[in-house]
Residue, then its C-alpha position, 0 to 999 in steps of 0.5 A: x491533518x494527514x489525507x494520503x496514506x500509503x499501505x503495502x499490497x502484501x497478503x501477508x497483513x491479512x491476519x487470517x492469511x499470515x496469523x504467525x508472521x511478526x512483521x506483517x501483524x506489526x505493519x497491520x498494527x502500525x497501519x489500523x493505529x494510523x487511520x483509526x484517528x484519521x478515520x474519526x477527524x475525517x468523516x468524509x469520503x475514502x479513495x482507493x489508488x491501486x494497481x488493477x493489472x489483471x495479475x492481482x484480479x478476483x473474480x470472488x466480489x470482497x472475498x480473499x477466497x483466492x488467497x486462501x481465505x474464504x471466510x474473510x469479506x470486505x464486502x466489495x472489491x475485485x483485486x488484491x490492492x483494493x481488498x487489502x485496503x478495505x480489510x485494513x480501514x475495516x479494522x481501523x473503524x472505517x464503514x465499507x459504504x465511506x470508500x466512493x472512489x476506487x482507481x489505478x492512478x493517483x491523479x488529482x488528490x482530493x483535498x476533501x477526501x482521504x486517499x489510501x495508496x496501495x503499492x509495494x518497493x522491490x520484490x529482491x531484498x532477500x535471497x528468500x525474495x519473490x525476485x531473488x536477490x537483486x543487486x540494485x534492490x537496496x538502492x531501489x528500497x532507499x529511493x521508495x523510502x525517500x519518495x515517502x519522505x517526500x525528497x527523492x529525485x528522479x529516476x528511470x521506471x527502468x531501473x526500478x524495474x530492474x531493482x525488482x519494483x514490479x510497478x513503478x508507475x504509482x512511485x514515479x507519480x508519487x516522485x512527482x507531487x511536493x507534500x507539505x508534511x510526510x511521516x514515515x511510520x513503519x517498513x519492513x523487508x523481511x519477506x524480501x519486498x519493502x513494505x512501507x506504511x506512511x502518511x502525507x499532508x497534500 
């Protein structure tokens, strides 16, 4: 069974943020068809790996309020990535109370949990991108996708940086770990960041 699934950090799924962007509710869609039967099979705790820069930070507990959606709660979480993950596992069936651990770093998976990763690819695929057109976004996008195939080789934090990866530090650990099976379910980069939901056997 899959126990590493992989979200993107991007409001934008959020239904109440984005009701009418496609690609987003198709992303949301793929992601809730993904973990409601990972949810049922698993019953165990749920970790959530996300970045906790002060960028994304909330003061509002669970609240979405500072993205521009106040009426939708998830009861606990203080920056974006752990927010996204909650909404999404909410949707998918999972209760508040099965998240027990919360952290920056992917570390030790825990064979006996299911790990959600929240991170995004380049923010430069698009001239209508957060980063502008980047030239070297697309190889940068590749890679990310190769990464969550589990055989992408090395690479430099660098030139992700300079591919438009804001924080690559959650790619280049992940380029590190051998997944017995991977399955890309869905990626999108419409909005100018690749967004990716998929799923690995640790």
């Amino acid at each position: 069974m899959n126990n590493v699934v992989f979200l993107p950090g991007s409001p934008a799924l959020v239904t109440e943020l984005s009701p009418s962007d496609e690609p987003s509710q198709r992303l949301l869609n793929s992601a809730t068809q993904l973990l409601t039967p990972l949810i049922k099979q698993h019953n165990g705790p749920i970790h959530v790996v996300f970045s906790q820069d002060k960028r994304w930070y909330t003061a509002h507990d669970g609240s979405f309020r500072a993205w521009g959606a106040p009426q939708v709660n998830v009861v606990k979480g203080h920056f974006l990535g752990e927010l996204i993950a909650r909404y999404i596992l909410q949707a998918a069936g999972a209760p508040a109370e099965s998240v027990t651990e919360c952290r920056a770093n992917i570390g030790r998976i825990d064979p006996l949990a299911l790990t959600v990763v929240v991170l995004d690819g380049s923010a430069g695929l698009t001239q209508r991108a957060p980063l502008a057109l980047l030239d070297t976004a697309e190889s940068a996008h590749q890679w990310c996708s190769q990464v969550l195939q589990g055989h992408a080789g090395p690479m430099d934090a660098h030139k992700l940086i300079d591919a438009g990866v804001i924080e690559p530090e959650l790619w280049l650990e992940l380029a590190q770990l051998a997944p017995e099976e991977t399955q890309l379910v869905d990626s999108d980069a419409t909005l100018g960041v690749g967004r990716f939901i998929a799923a690995w056997k640790v």
